[in-house]
Short mmCIF file of the C-alpha atoms (twelve columns), coordinates in Angstrom:
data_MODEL
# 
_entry.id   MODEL 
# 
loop_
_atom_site.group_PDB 
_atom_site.id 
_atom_site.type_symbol 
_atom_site.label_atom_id 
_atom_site.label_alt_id 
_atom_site.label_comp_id 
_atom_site.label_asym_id 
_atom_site.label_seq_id 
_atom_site.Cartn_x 
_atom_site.Cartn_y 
_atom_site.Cartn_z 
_atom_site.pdbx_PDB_model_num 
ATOM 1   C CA . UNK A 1   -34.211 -104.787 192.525 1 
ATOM 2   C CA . UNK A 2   -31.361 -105.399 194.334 1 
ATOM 3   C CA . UNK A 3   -28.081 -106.274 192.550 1 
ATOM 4   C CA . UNK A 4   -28.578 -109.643 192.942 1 
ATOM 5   C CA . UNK A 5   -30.201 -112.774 191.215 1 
ATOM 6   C CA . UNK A 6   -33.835 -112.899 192.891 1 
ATOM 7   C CA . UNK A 7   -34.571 -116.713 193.104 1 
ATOM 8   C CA . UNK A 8   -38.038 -117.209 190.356 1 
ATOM 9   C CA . UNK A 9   -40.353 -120.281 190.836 1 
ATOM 10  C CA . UNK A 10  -40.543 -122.640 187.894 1 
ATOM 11  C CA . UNK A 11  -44.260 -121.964 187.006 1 
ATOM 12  C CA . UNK A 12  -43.136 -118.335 185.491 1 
ATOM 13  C CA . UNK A 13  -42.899 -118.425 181.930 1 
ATOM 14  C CA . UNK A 14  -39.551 -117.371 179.771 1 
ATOM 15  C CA . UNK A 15  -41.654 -113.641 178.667 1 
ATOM 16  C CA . UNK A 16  -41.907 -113.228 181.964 1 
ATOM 17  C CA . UNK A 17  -38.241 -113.739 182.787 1 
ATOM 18  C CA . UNK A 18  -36.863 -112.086 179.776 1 
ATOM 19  C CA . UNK A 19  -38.902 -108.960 180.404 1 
ATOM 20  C CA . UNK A 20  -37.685 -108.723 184.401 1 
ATOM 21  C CA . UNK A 21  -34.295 -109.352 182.999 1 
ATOM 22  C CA . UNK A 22  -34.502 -105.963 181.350 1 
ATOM 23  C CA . UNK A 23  -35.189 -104.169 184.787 1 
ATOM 24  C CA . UNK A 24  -32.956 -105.830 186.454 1 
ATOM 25  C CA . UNK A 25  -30.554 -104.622 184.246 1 
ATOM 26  C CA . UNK A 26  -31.429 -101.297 184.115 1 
ATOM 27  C CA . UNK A 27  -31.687 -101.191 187.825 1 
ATOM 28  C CA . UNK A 28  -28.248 -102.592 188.361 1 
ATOM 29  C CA . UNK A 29  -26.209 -99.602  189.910 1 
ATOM 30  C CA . UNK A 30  -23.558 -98.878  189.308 1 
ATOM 31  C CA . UNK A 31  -23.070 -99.852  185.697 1 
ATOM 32  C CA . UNK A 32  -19.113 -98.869  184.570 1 
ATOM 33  C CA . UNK A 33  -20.191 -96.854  181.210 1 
ATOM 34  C CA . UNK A 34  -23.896 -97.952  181.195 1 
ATOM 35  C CA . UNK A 35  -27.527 -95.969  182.021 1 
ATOM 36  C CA . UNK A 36  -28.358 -96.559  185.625 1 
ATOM 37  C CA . UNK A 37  -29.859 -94.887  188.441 1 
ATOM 38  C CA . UNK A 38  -26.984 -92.805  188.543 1 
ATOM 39  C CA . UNK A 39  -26.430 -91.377  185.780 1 
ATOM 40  C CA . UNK A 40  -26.437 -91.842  181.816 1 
ATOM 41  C CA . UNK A 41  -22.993 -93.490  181.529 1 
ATOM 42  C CA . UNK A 42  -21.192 -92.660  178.221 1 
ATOM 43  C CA . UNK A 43  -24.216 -91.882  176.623 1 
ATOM 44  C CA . UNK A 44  -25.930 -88.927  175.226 1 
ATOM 45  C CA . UNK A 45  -28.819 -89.638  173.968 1 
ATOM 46  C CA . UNK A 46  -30.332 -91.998  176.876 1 
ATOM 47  C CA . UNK A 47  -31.024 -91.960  180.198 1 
ATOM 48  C CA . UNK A 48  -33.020 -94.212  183.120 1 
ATOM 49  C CA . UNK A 49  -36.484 -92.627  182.272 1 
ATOM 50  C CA . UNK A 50  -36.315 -93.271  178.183 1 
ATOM 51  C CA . UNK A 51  -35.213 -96.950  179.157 1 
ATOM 52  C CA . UNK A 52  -38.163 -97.113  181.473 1 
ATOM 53  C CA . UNK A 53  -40.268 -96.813  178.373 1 
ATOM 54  C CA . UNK A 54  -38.342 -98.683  176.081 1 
ATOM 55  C CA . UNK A 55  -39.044 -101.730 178.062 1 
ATOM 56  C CA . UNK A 56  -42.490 -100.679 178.595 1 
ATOM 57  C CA . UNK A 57  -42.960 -101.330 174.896 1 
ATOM 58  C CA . UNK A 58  -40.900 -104.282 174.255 1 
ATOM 59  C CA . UNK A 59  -42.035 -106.333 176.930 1 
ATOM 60  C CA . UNK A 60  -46.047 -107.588 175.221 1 
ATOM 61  C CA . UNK A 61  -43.767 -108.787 172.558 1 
ATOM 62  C CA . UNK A 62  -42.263 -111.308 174.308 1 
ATOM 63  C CA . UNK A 63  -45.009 -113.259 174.869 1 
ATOM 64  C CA . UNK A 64  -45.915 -112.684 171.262 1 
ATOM 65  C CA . UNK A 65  -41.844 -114.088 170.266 1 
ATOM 66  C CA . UNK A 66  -43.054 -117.420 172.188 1 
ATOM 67  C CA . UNK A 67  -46.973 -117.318 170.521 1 
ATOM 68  C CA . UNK A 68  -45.116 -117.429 167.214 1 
ATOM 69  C CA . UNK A 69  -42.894 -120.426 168.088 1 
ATOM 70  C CA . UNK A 70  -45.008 -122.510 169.591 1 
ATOM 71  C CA . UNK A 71  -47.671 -121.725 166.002 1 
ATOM 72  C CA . UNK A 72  -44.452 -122.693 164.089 1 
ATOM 73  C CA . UNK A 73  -42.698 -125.535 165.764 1 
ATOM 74  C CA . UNK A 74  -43.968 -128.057 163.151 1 
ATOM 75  C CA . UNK A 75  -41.394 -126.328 160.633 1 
ATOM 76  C CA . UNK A 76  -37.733 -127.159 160.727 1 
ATOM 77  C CA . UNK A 77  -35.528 -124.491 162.291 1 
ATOM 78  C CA . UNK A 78  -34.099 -123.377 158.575 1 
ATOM 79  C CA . UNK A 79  -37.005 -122.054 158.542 1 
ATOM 80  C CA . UNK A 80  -37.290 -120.294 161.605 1 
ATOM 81  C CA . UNK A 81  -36.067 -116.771 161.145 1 
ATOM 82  C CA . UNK A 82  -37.355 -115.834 157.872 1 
ATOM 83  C CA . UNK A 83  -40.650 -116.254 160.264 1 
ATOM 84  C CA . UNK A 84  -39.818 -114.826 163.304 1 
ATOM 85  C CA . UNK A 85  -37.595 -111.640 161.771 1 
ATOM 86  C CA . UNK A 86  -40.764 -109.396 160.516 1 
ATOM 87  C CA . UNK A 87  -41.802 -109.564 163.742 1 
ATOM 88  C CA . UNK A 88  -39.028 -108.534 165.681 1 
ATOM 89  C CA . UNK A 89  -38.759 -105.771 163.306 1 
ATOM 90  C CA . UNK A 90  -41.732 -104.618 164.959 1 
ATOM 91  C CA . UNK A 91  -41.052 -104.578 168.086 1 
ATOM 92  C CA . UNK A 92  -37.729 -102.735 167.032 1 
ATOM 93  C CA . UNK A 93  -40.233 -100.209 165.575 1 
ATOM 94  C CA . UNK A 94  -42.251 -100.454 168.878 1 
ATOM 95  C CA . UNK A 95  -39.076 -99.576  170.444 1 
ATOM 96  C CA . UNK A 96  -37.692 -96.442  168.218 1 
ATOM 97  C CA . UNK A 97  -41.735 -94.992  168.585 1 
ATOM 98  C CA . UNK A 98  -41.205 -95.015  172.384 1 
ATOM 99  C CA . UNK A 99  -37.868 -93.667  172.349 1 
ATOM 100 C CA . UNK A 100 -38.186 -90.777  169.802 1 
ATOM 101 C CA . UNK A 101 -35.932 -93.164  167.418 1 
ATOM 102 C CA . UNK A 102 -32.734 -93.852  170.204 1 
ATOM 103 C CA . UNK A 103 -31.539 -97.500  169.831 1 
ATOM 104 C CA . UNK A 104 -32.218 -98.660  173.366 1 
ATOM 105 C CA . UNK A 105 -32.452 -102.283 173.265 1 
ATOM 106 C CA . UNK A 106 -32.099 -103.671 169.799 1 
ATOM 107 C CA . UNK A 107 -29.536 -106.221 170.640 1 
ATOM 108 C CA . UNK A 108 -31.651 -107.257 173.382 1 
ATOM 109 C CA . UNK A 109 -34.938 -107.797 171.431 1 
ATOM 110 C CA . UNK A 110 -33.100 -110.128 168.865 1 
ATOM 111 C CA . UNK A 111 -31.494 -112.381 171.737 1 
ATOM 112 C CA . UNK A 112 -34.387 -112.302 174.316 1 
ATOM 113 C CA . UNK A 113 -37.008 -112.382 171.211 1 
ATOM 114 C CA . UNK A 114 -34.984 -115.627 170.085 1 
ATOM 115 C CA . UNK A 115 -35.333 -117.233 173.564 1 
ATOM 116 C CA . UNK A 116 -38.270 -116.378 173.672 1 
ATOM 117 C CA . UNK A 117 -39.396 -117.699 170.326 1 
ATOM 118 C CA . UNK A 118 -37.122 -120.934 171.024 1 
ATOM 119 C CA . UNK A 119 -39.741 -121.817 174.387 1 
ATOM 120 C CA . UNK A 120 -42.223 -121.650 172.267 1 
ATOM 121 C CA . UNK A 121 -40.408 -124.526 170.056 1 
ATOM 122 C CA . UNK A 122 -39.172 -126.828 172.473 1 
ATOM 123 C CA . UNK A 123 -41.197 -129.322 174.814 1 
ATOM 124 C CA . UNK A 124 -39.019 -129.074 177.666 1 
ATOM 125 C CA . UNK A 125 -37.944 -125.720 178.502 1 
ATOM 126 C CA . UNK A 126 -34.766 -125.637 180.124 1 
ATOM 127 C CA . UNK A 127 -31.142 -123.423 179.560 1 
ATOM 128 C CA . UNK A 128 -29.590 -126.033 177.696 1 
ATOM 129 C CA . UNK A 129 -32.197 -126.542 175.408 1 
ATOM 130 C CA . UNK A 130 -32.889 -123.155 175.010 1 
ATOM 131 C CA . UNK A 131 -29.331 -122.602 174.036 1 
ATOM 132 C CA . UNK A 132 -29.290 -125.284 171.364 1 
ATOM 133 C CA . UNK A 133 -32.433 -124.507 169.845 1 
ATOM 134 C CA . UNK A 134 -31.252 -120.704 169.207 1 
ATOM 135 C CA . UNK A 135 -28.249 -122.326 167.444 1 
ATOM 136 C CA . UNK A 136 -30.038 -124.615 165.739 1 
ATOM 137 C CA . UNK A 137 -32.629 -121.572 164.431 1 
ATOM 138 C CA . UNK A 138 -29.511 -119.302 163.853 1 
ATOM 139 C CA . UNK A 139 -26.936 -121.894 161.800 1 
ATOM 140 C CA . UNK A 140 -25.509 -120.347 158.751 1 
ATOM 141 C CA . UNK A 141 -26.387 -117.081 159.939 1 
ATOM 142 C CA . UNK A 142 -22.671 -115.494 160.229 1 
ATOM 143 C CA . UNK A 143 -21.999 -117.200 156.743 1 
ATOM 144 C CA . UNK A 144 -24.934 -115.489 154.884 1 
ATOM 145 C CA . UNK A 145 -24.890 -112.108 156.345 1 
ATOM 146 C CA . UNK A 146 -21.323 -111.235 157.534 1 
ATOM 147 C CA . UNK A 147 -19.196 -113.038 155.129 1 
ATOM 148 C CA . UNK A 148 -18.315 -112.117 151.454 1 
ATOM 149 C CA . UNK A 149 -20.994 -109.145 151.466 1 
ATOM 150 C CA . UNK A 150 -20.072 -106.754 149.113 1 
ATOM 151 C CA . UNK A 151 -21.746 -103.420 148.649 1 
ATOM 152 C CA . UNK A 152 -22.290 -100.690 151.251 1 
ATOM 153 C CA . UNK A 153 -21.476 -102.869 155.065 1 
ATOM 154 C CA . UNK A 154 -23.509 -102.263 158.134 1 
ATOM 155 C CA . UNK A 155 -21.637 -101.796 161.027 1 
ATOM 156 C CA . UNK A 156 -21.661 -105.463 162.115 1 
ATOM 157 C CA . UNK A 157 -20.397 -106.407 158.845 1 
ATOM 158 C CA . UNK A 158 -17.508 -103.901 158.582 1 
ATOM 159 C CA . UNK A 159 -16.348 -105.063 162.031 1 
ATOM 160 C CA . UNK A 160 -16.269 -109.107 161.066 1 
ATOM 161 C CA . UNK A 161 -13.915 -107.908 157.832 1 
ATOM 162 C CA . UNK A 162 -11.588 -105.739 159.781 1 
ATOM 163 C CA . UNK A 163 -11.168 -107.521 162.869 1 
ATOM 164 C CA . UNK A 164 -13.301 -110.735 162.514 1 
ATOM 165 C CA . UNK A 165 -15.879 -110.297 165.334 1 
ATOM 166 C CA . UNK A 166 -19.138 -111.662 164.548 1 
ATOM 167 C CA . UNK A 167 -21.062 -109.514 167.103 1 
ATOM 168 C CA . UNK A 168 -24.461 -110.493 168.446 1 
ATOM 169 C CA . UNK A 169 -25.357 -113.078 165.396 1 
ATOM 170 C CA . UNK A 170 -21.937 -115.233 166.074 1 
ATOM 171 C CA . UNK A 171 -23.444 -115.495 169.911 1 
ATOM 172 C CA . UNK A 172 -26.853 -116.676 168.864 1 
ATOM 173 C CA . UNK A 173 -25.404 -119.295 166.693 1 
ATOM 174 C CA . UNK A 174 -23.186 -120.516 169.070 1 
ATOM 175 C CA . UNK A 175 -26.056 -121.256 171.530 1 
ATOM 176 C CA . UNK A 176 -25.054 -117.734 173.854 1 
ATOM 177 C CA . UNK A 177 -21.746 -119.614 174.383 1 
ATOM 178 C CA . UNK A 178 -20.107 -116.469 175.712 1 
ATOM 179 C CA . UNK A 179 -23.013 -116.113 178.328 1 
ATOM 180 C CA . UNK A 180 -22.649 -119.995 179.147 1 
ATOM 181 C CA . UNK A 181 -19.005 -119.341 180.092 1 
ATOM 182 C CA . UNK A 182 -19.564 -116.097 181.969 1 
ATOM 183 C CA . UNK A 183 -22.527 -118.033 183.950 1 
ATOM 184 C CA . UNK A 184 -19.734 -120.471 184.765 1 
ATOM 185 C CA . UNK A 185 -17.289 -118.212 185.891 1 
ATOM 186 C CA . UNK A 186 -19.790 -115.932 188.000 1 
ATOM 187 C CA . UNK A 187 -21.118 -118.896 190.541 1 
ATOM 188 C CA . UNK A 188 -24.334 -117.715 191.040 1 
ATOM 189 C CA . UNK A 189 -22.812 -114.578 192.891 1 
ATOM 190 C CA . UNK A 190 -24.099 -110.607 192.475 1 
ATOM 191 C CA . UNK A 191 -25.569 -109.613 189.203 1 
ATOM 192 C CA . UNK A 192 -22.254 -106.899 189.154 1 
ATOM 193 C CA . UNK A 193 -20.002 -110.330 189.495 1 
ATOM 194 C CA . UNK A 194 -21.619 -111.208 186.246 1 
ATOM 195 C CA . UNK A 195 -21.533 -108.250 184.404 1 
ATOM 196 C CA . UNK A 196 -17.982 -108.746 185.036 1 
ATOM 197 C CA . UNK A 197 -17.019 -111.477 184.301 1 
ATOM 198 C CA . UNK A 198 -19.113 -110.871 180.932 1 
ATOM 199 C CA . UNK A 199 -16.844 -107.706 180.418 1 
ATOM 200 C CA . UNK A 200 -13.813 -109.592 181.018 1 
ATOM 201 C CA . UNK A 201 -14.714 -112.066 177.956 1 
ATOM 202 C CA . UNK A 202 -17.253 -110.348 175.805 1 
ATOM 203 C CA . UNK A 203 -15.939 -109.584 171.867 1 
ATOM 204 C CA . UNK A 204 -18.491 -106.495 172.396 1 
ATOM 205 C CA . UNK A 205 -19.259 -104.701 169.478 1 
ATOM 206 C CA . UNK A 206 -20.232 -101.203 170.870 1 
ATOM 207 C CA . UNK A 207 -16.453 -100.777 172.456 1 
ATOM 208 C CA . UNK A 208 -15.220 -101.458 169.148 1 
ATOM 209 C CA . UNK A 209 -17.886 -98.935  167.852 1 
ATOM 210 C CA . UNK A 210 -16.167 -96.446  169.711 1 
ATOM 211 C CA . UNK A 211 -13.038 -97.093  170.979 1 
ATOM 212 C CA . UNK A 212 -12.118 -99.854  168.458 1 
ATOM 213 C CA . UNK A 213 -9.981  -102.738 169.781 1 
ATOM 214 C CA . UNK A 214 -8.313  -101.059 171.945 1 
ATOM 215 C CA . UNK A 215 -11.176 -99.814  173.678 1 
ATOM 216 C CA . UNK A 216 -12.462 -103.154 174.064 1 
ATOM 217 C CA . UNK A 217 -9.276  -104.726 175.256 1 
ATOM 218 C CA . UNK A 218 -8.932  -101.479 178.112 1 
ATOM 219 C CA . UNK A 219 -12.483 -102.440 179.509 1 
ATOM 220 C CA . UNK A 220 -11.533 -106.221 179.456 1 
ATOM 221 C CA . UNK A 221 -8.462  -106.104 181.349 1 
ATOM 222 C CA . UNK A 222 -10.157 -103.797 183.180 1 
ATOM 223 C CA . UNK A 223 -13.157 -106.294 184.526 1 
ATOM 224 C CA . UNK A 224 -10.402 -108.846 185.016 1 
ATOM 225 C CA . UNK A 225 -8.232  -106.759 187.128 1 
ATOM 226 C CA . UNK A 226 -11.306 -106.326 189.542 1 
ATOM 227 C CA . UNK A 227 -12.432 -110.088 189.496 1 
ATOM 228 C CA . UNK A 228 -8.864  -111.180 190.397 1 
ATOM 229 C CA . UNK A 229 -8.395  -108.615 192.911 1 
ATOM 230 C CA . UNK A 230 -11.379 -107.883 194.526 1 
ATOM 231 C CA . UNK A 231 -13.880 -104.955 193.898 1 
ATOM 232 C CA . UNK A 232 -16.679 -102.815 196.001 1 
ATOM 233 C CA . UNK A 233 -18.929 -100.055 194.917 1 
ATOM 234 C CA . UNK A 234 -16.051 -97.694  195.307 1 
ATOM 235 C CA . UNK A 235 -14.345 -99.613  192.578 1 
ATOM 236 C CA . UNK A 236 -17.264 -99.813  190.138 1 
ATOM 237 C CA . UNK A 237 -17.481 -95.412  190.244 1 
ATOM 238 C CA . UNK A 238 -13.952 -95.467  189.632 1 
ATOM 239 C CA . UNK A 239 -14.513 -97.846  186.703 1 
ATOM 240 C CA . UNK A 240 -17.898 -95.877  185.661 1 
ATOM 241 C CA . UNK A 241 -15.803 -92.696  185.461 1 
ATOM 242 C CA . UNK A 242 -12.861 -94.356  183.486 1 
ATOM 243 C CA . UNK A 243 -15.030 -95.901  180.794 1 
ATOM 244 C CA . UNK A 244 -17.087 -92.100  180.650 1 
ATOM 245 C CA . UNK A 245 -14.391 -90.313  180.545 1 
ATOM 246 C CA . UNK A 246 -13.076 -92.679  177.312 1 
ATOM 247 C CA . UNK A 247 -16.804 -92.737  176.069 1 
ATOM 248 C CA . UNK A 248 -16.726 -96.780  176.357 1 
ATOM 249 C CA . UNK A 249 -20.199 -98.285  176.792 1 
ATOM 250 C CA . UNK A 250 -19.961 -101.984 176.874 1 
ATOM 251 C CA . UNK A 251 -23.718 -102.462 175.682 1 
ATOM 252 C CA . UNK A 252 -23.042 -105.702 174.396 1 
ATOM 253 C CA . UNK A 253 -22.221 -106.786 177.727 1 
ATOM 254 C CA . UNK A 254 -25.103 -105.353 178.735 1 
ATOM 255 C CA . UNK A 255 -27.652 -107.474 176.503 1 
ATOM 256 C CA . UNK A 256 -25.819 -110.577 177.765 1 
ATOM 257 C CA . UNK A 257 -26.643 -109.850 181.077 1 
ATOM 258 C CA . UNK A 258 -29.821 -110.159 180.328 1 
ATOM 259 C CA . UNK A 259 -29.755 -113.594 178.611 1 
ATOM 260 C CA . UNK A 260 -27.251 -115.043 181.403 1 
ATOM 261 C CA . UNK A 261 -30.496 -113.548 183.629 1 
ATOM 262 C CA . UNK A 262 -32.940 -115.757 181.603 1 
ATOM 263 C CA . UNK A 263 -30.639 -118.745 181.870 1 
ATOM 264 C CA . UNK A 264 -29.812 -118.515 185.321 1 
ATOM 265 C CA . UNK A 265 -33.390 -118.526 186.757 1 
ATOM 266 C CA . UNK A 266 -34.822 -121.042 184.554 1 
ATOM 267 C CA . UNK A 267 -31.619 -123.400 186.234 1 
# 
C-alpha cells in the first residue's frame, strides 16, 4: 500500500476492487481526522486493528452484492433495492458482529455493495455505466425516504430538513456525481490528492454530525487551502491534529474514496 493508485489489470473483477479499495483506504497515512496507521483520528471507539476486521467480514459479500445482480438483472431497476437491501443488512450485521457493534463501514457497504450489485446488472462493466446504473437502481430514493417523513427522523433525515443535505442516498442517485468531479479534479495523482480534493467538495454528513455546518465548511476550506497551495506530509499532521483537536472526522469523504478507487481502476 503505498499512497498511491496501484495500476489493476482488466481481468479483476469489481469485488475484487471494491474490497482492495477498503485497504487502501485504511492504509492511507496520514488521514486528517481519520483511523490510520497512526493513530485513531477523532475517534474513540475505532482504531487500525478493529478496521482490519471489519473488512475482513465485509469483503465475501461483495462478491455475493454482484451474485445477486447478475440473478436479478431480468427485473427493472424499480425493483432493484427492495432486493438487494435485506442483504446488505447483513453484511451490516456481519460488520457490527466483528466490531463488537462500532459502525465501521456502513456507508461504505451501501455504495460499494451498490457497485457491486450494479456489475452484476450491466453487460459491459465500465465507470460510466456503473455510475448510471446505481442512479438508475437508486431514483426516487431521496424523495421516499428523506422528504416529508414525519415521525421520529434518523439522522440522515434530520440533516436534509435542517440544512438540505441528502447524505450518502443523494450521491447514489446522482450516479457518485461528487466522486466523478473529485476524480476530475485529482488527475490521476496520490490517493491523499484525492482525498482532498473529495474534502474540498464533499456535503459530508459525519462533519455535520459533529461539528454541524460549520465544521464541514472549516475542513473544506481547509482541503482547498492545501490543493491551491501546495501540501506535504508535514501539512497533512498539521491538518490531522486540527480536525482531532475539533473532533471532525470527514468519514463521508472517506467512503468516497473508496468508490473514486473502484472507478479509477476499472478506467
Amino acid at each position: 500500500m503505498t499512497g498511491l493508485l496501484a495500476t489493476k489489470p482488466c481481468t479483476l473483477s469489481v469485488p475484487a476492487l471494491a474490497a482492495e479499495a477498503l485497504w487502501q483506504e485504511l492504509e492511507l497515512t496520514p488521514k486528517p481526522g481519520l483511523v490510520d496507521k497512526l493513530n485513531n483520528g477523532s475517534h474513540r471507539d475505532m482504531d487500525h486493528a478493529l478496521f482490519v476486521r471489519s473488512i475482513t467480514a465485509i469483503t465475501p459479500w461483495f462478491a455475493r452484492f454482484a451474485e445477486l445482480g447478475k440473478a436479478h438483472a431480468d427485473k427493472p431497476a424499480s425493483e432493484q433495492l427492495r432486493i438487494i437491501r435485506p442483504m446488505g443488512m447483513a453484511c451490516e450485521q456481519a460488520m457490527y458482529v466483528a466490531t463488537n457493534g462500532v459502525n465501521t463501514h456502513k456507508g461504505g457497504i451501501f455504495a460499494l455493495g451498490l457497485l457491486c450489485f450494479a456489475a452484476g446488472r450491466v453487460k459491459n462493466v465500465s465507470a460510466d455505466s456503473l455510475c448510471c446504473e446505481v442512479s438508475n437502481i437508486c431514483r426516487g430514493l431521496v424523495a421516499r425516504e428523506l422528504v416529508g417523513r414525519n415521525g421520529h427522523a434518523t439522522a440522515g433525515e434530520r440533516q436534509y430538513q435542517q440544512y438540505g443535505l441528502t447524505g450518502a442516498r443523494g450521491e447514489a442517485e446522482s450516479g457518485f456525481a461528487t466522486v466523478r468531479k473529485a476524480l476530475d479534479m485529482w488527475k490521476g495523482r496520490s490517493l491523499h490528492r484525492l482525498l482532498l480534493c473529495l474534502m474540498a467538495i464533499n456535503q459530508d454528513s459525519n462533519l455535520v454530525s459533529r461539528g454541524g455546518t460549520e465544521g464541514l465548511r472549516y475542513v473544506q476550506s481547509y482541503a482547498r487551502e492545501l490543493l491551491a497551495h501546495g501540501w506535504d506530509r508535514e501539512a497533512l499532521l498539521k491538518m490531522d491534529n486540527a480536525l482531532i483537536e475539533r473532533n471532525l472526522s470527514p468519514g463521508g469523504s472517506a467512503d468516497l474514496l473508496s468508490v473514486g478507487w473502484v472507478l479509477s481502476a476499472i478506467k
